[in-house]
C-alpha positions as CSV (number, residue, x, y, z in Angstrom):
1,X,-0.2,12.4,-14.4
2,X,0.8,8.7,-14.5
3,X,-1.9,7.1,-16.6
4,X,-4.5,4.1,-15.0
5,X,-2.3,1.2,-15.4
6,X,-3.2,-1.9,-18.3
7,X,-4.6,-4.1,-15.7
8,X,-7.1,-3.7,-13.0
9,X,-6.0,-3.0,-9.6
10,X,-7.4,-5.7,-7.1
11,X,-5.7,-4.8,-3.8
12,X,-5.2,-6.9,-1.5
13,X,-5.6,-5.3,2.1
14,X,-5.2,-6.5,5.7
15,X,-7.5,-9.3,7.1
16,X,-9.2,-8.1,10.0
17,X,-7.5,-11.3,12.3
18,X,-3.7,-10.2,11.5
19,X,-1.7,-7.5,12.1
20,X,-0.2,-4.7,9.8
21,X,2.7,-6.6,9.1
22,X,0.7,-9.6,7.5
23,X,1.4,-7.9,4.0
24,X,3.9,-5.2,5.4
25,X,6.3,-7.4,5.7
26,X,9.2,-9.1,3.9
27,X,7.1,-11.9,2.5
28,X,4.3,-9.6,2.2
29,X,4.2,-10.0,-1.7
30,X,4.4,-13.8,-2.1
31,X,1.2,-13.6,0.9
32,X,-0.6,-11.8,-1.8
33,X,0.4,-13.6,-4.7
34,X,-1.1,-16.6,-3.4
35,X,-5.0,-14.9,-3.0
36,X,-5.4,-14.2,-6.8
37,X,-5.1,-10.3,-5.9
38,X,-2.5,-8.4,-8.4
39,X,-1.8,-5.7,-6.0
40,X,-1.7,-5.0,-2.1
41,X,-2.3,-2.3,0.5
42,X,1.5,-1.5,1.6
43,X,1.4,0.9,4.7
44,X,4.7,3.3,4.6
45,X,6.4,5.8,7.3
46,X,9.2,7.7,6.7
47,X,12.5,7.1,8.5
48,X,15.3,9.9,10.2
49,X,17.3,9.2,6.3
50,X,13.9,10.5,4.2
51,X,13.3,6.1,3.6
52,X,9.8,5.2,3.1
53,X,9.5,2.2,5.3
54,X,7.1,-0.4,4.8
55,X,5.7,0.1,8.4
56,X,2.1,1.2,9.2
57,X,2.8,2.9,12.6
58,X,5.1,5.8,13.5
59,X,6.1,4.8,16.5
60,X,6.6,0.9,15.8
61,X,7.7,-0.1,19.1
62,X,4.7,0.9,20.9
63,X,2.2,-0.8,18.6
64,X,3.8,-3.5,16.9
65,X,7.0,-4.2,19.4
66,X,9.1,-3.7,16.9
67,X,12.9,-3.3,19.6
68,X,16.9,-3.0,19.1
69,X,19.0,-3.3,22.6
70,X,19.8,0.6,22.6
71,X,16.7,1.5,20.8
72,X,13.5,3.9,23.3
73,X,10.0,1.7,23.0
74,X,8.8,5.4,21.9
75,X,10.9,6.4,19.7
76,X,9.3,7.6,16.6
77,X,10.5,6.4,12.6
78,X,11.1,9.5,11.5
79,X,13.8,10.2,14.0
80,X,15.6,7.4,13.4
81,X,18.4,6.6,10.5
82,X,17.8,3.6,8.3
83,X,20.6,1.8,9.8
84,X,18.8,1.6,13.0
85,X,15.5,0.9,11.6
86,X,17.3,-2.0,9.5
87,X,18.2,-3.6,12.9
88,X,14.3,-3.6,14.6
89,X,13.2,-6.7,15.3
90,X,9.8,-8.4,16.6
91,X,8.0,-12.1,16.7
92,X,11.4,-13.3,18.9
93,X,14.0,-11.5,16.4
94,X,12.0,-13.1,13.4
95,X,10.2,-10.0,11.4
96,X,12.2,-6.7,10.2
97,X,10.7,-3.9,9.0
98,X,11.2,-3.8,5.2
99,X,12.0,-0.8,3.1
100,X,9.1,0.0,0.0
101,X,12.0,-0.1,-2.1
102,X,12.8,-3.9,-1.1
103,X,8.8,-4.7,-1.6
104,X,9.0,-2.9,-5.3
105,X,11.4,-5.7,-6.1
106,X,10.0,-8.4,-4.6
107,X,6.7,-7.5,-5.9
108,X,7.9,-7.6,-9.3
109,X,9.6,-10.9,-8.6
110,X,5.9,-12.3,-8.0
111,X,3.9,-10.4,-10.4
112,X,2.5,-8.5,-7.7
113,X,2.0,-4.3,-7.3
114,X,2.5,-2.4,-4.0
115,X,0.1,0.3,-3.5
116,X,2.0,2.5,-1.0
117,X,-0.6,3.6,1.7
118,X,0.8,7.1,3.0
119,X,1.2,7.1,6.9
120,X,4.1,9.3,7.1
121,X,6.4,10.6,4.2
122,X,8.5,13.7,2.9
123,X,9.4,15.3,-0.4
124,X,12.5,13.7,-0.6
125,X,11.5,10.2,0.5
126,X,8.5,9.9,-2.3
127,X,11.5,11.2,-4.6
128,X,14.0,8.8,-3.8
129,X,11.3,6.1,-3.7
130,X,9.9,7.3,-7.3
131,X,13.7,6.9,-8.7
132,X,14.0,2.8,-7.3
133,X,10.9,2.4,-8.9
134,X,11.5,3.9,-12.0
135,X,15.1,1.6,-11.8
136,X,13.4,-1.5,-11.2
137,X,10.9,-0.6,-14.2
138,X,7.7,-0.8,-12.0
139,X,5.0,1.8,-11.4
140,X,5.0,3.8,-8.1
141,X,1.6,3.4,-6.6
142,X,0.6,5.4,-3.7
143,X,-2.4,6.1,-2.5
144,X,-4.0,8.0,1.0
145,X,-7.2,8.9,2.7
146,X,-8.4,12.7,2.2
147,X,-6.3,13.7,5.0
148,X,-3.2,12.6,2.9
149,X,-4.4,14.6,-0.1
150,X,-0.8,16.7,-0.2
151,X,0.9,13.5,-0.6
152,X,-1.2,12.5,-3.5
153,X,-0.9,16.0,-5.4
154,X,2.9,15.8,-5.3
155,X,2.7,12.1,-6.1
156,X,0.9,13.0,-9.2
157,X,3.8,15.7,-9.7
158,X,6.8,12.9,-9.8
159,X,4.2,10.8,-11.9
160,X,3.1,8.3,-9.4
161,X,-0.4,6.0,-9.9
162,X,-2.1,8.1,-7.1
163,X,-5.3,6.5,-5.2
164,X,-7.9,8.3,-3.1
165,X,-9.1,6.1,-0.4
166,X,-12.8,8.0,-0.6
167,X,-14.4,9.1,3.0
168,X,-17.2,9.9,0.9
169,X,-17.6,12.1,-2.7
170,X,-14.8,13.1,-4.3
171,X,-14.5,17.0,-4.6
172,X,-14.5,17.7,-8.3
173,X,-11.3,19.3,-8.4
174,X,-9.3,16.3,-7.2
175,X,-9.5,14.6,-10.7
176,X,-6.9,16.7,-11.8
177,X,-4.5,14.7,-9.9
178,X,-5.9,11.2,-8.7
179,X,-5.3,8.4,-11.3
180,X,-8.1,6.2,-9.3
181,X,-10.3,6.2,-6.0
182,X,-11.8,4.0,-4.3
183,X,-15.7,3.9,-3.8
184,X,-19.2,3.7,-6.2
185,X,-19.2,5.3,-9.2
186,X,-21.0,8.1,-8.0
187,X,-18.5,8.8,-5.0
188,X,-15.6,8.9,-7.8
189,X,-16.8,11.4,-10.3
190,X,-15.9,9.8,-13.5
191,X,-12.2,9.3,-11.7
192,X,-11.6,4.9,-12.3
193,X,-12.6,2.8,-9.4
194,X,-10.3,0.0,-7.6
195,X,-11.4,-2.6,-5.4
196,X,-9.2,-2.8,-2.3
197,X,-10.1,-6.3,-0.4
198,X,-10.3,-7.0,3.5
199,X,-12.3,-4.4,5.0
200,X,-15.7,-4.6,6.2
201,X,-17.8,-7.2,7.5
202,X,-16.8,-10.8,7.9
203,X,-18.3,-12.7,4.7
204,X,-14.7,-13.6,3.8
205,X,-13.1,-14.4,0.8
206,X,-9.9,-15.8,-0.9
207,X,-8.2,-12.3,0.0
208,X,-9.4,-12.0,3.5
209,X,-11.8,-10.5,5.5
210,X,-14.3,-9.5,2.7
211,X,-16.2,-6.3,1.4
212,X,-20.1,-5.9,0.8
213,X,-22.1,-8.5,-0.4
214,X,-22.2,-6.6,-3.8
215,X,-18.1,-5.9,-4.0
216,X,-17.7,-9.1,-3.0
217,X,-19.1,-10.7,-6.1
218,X,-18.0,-8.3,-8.9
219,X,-14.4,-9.1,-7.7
220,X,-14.9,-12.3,-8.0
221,X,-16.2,-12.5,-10.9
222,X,-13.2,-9.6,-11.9
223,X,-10.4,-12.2,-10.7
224,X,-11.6,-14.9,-12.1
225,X,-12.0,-13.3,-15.7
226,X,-8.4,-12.1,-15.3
227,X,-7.6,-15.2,-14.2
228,X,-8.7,-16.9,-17.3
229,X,-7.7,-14.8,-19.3
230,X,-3.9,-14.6,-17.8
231,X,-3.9,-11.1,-17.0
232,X,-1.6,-9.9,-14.8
């Protein structure tokens, strides 16, 4: 397994007043770089061509509008080839849907780490996305909720960072292939915790929507130590 990385992972996630693409998209990364996070929440779905796209809906022209001319509202991402999903456009022809390969390297270009959420994804596409990670000398984070705990065990296989977004304990076995979780130390088992920023009630912070009280204030005091310090 892909060991914890030499920093700690302060993710950056959605604030609860924008949409998915807020950090999804294009200039997702330089978003985040601006809160003092080191890492973001990056939804991905799988295109027709086995892409992981940096989408958090399957079916993006339903819930986020995302349209080409010749292109059904419904149809889903993973019937469509990259070509086509390269040509979807919302926000008046303004936003594209971005490919987790193009947010690797523009990550890296602002010091920043996507941690791939898993909507939708295949064998091959977690392959192909491993190897332009890999090229572009970055760590491939992904993480999931229990219900995307195949996705995690064959991340772990490749030698992804893998990331359990806990619904609760985590079942002892699962250490063997989760390189973090998310939740108390209790809820993780021994497994290392990460902080992932913007959910939960509305006592916001410099990343967005806020956490509990409690998370709150050990992350800030976690981002400003790194900050001091220059860690990256």
């Amino acid at each position: 397994m892909a060991g914890v990385l030499p920093f700690p992972l302060l993710i950056a996630h959605k604030p609860e007043w924008r949409t998915y693409r807020f950090y999804n998209g294009a200039d997702g990364p330089a978003r985040v770089a601006r809160t003092g996070a080191n890492a973001w929440d990056n939804d991905t779905c799988v295109d027709g061509d086995d892409v992981q796209q940096s989408n958090h809906w399957p079916v993006p022209g339903v819930h986020e509008g995302f349209r080409a001319g010749d292109v059904a509202r419904h149809a889903r991402l993973d019937r469509l080839r990259s070509v086509v999903v390269a040509r979807l456009r919302t926000d008046r022809g303004r936003t594209r849907i971005p490919t987790c390969a193009e947010q690797l390297i523009e990550g890296k270009k602002h010091g920043v780490t996507p941690c791939f959420e898993i909507k939708t994804w295949t064998e091959a596409g977690l392959r192909r996305l491993k190897a332009d990670a890999d090229a572009a000398g970055v760590p491939l984070v992904i993480m999931g909720q229990p219900g995307r705990v195949d996705a995690l065990r064959f991340g772990h296989e490749i030698g992804c960072v893998t990331i359990l977004l806990t619904r609760g304990v985590v079942p002892a076995d699962w250490g063997d292939f989760l390189t973090y979780a998310k939740g108390s130390a209790a809820a993780c088992r021994g497994i290392p915790a990460v902080a992932r920023l913007g959910t939960g009630p509305r006592n916001a912070t410099a990343f967005g929507a806020g956490c509990n009280a409690a998370n709150v204030r050990s992350v800030r005091r976690a981002v400003e130590r790194e900050q001091r310090e220059g860690v990256r």
